[in-house]
N, C-alpha and C positions, 0 to 999 in steps of 0.2 A: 313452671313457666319457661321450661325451654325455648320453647319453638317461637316464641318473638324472639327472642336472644338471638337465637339461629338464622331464625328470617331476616333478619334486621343485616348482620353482620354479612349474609348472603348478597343484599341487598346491596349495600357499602360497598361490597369489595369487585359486585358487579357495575356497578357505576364506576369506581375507578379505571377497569377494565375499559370500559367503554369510553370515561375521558380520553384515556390513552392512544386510544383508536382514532377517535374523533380527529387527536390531535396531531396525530403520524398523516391524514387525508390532505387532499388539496381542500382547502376554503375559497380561494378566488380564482377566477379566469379572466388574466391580465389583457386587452388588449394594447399591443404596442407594435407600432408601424405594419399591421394591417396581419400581426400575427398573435395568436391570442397563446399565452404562456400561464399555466398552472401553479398559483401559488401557497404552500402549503402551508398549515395550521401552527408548523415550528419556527414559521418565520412568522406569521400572522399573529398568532398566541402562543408564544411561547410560555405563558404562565401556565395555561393549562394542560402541561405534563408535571409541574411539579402538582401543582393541585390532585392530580390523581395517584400520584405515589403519597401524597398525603395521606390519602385518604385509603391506600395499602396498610397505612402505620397505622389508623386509625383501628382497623379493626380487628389487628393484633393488640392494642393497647384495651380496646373494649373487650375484649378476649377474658382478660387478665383483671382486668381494672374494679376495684372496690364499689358499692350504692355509694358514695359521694364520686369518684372519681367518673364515674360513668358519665352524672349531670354533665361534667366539665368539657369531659372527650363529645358526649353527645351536641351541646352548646358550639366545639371547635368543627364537628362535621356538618350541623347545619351552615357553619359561617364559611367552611371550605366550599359547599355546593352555591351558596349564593356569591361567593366570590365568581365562581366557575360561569355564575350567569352576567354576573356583571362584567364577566371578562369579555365573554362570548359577542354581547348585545352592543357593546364601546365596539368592538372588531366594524360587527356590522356596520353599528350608527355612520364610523369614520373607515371606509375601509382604505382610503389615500395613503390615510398613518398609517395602518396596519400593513401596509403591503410598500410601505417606505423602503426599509432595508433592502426588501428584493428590484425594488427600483432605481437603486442606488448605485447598485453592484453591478445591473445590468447597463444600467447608462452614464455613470460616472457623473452623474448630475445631483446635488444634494438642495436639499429646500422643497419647502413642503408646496410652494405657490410654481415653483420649475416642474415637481414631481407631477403635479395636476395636470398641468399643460401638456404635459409628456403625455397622460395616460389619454387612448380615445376610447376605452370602454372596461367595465369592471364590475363582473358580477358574481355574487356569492353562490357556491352547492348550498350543499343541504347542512354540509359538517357544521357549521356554525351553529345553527339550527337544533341540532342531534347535541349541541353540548349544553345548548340552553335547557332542553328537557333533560338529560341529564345529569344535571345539575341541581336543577328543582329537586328532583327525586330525591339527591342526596340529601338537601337541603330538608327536605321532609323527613326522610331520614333519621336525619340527627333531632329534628322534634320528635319523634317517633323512641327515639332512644332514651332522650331523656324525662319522656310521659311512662315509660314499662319497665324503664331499668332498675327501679325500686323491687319488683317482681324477678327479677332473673333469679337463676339460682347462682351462688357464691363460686367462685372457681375453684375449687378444692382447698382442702386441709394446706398441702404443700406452698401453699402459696400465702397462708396467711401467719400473721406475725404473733407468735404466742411467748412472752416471758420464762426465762430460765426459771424451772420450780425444783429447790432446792431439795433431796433427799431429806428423809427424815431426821431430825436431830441436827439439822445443823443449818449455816445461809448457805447463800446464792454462793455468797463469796471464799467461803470457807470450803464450797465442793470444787469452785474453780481453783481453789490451793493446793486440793489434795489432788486434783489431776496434771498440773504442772507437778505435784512431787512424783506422778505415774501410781499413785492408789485410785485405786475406782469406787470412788463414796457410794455407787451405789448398790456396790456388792456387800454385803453383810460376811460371807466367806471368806476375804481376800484378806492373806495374811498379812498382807504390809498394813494393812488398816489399821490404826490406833484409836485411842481414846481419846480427841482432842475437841 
């Protein structure tokens, strides 16, 4: 069961990509004193770049991550992509607030019922738009992860935690004594070995 594992984590790490993008775009087009000024997604949403380096970490950690740990990470990237829509759709709903700071800076004027007055026109692209499906995706995603991650396959040998097994004749503890003395319990030839 590769190829979900694959796909999935494909999937993830292209939506993050795509947050990112979204997020670097203009979202609004300000009108202010009869000149309409462009205002971007890092002023607008600024959550939604961390959401997408999120969800960068995410699919290194799914990479890696154990059949229980996977549930947890899969569970954390559905709730990253529904954040990402929630973030997205509040922008829309309010976009006065959302484009507050850059109103702020440009007219030295603070207050959200000043700010209004201020503005004679404001309307969204598409980026908002483009984050809310992108987001879903993710959103799906991470249900998607946590329905097939039972089926992956294990990340290798190297990465999983196997107990110290003691050479023959003797413990755990007794071979880590003779390697602090620099014998090596598990050579049967070495001369420093004793009978202990």
């Amino acid at each position: 069961m590769t190829r979900p594992k694959s796909l999935l984590l494909t999937v993830i790490a292209l939506a993050g990509a795509a947050l990112l993008l979204a997020w670097s775009q203009d979202w609004f087009l300000v009108r202010l004193a009869g000149a309409e000024h462009p205002v971007g997604g890092d002023v607008a949403a600024g959550a939604v770049a961390a959401l997408a380096l999120t969800a960068f970490a995410l699919v290194a950690a799914l990479a890696l991550a154990g059949p229980v740990f996977r549930v947890v990470l899969g569970a954390l990237t559905a709730l990253v992509g529904g954040t990402a829509v929630l973030v997205a759709l509040f922008v829309l709903a309010e976009p006065i607030v959302a484009v507050a700071p850059y109103l702020s800076e440009q007219s030295g004027i603070s207050g959200l019922d000043s700010l209004t007055e201020l503005v004679e026109g404001i309307a969204a692209t598409a980026w908002p738009w483009v984050s809310v499906g992108v987001g879903a995706i993710l959103a799906l995603a991470g249900v998607a992860v946590i329905v097939t991650s039972a089926r992956w396959p294990s990340s290798g040998r190297r990465f999983s935690r196997e107990p110290f097994e003691a050479a023959e004749g003797g413990s755990a503890i007794d071979e880590w004594d003779a390697l602090s003395h620099g014998d090596d319990p598990t050579d049967p030839h070495d001369p420093r070995r004793d009978d202990r």
